[in-house]
N, C-alpha and C positions, 0 to 999 in steps of 0.2 A: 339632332346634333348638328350643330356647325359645319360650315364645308369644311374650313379652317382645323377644326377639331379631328375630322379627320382624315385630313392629311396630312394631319401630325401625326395619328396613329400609323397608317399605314406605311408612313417611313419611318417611324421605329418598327414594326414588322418586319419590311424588309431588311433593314440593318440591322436588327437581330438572326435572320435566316441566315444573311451573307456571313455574318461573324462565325454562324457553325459548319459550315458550308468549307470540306476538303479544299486547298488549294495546292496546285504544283511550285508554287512561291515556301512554301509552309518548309522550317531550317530541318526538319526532322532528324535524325542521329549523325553526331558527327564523328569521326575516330581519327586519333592522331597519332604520331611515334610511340613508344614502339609498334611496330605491324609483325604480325608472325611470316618467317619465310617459308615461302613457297615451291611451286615447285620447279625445276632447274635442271637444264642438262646440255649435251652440245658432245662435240667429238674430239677429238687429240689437236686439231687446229683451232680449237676456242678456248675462247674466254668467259665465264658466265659467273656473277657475284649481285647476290641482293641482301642489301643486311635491313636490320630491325629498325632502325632509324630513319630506312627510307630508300636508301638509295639502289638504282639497279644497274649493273655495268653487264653489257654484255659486247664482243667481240671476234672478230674471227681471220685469221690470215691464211687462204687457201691460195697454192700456187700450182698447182697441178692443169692444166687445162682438160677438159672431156671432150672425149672423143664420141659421143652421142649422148651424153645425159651426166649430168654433176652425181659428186656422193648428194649422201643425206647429210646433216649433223652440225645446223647451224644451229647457235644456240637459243636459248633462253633463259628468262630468270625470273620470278613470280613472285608478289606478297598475297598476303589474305590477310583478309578481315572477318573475322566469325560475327554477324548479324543476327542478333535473336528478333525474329519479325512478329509483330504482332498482328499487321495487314499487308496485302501483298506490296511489294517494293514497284513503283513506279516509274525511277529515277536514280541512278547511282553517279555522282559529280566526282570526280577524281580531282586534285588540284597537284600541279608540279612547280619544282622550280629549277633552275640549273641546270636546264634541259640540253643535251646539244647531242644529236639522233640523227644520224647519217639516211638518206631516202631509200636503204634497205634494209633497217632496223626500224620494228613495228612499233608503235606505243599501245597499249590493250589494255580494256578496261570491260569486263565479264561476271554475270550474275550466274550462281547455281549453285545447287544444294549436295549435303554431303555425301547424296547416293551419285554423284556427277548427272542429275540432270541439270540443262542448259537450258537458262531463262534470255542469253541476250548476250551478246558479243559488240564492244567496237574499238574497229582497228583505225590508229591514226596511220595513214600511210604520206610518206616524202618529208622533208626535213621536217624537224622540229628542235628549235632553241627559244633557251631563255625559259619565259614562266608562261603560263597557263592553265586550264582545264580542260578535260574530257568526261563530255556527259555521254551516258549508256541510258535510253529511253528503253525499257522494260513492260510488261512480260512479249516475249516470240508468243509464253502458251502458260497458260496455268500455273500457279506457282502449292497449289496444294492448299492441306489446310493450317491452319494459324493457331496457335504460335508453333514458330519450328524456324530452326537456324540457318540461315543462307550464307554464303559464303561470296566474297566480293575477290577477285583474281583479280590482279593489275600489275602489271609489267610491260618488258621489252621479249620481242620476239626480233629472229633476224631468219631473211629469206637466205635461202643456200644458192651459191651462186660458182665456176668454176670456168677462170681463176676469181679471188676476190678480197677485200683486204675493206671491212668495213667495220663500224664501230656505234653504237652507243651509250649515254649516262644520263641517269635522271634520278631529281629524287622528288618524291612524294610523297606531299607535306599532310594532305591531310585528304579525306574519303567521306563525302556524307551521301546518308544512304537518306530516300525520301519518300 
């Protein structure tokens, strides 16, 4: 055979290996409005709202000062996405828009399954406006066996603070899992 001949083979070889060949580029599942809400809470000085369409408001105005340590009860407010996975999740991309998130109100974007165990957590901390994304690089540990449904949490969280008067609103447009 030809040198020529094959070296022709051998880069079709390779460029049929690479073509089956997982990549983290790869669009995998994407999910859009409506999102199911979440879960939510906060104390008598908050504010906590996530609706279906995306958005999540959460706030709080505490005026009390402490005299060794704050109450609890700042809020929060949560979407999910129900994930039927067929191989484990590598990568979970959040995308926002209309962002504008005070530097003690969390952005979070977290992988786990419906018995609450916890594949991966990330928190965006200090302002955050306008648009962008939050990627969560996955697994901390194991995600089980396959297929079985993972749940994608993403929202605002806010640190409790005393006194303190802070606020954020986002909405989130779209979630792909990969």
């Amino acid at each position: 055979m030809s040198r020529v001949v094959r070296l022709v083979m051998v880069a079709a070889c390779v460029a049929g290996l690479a073509a089956t060949l997982p990549t983290d580029a790869s669009p995998g599942k994407a999910y859009k409005a409506p999102f199911k809400v979440g879960p939510s809470g906060g104390d008598a000085f908050s504010y906590h709202s996530a609706s279906t369409d995306g958005t999540v408001t959460v706030a709080r105005v505490y005026p009390i000062p402490g005299a060794i340590n704050c109450t609890k009860g700042a809020p929060y407010a949560k979407l999910l996405v129900l994930h039927k996975a067929t191989r484990p999740v590598r990568r979970v991309v959040v995308t926002y828009d209309s962002a504008l998130v005070d530097p003690f109100t969390f952005v979070q974007v977290a992988l786990r399954d419906k018995a609450h165990h916890w594949y991966g957590l990330k928190t965006v901390r200090g302002m955050v406006n306008g648009s962008g994304t939050v990627t969560l690089k996955v697994p901390i540990r194991k995600q089980g066996r396959m297929p079985r449904t993972l749940v994608v949490e993403f929202g605002l969280q806010q640190s409790s603070a005393c006194p303190n008067a802070d606020e954020g609103t986002i909405h989130f447009s779209k979630v792909e899992v990969r």
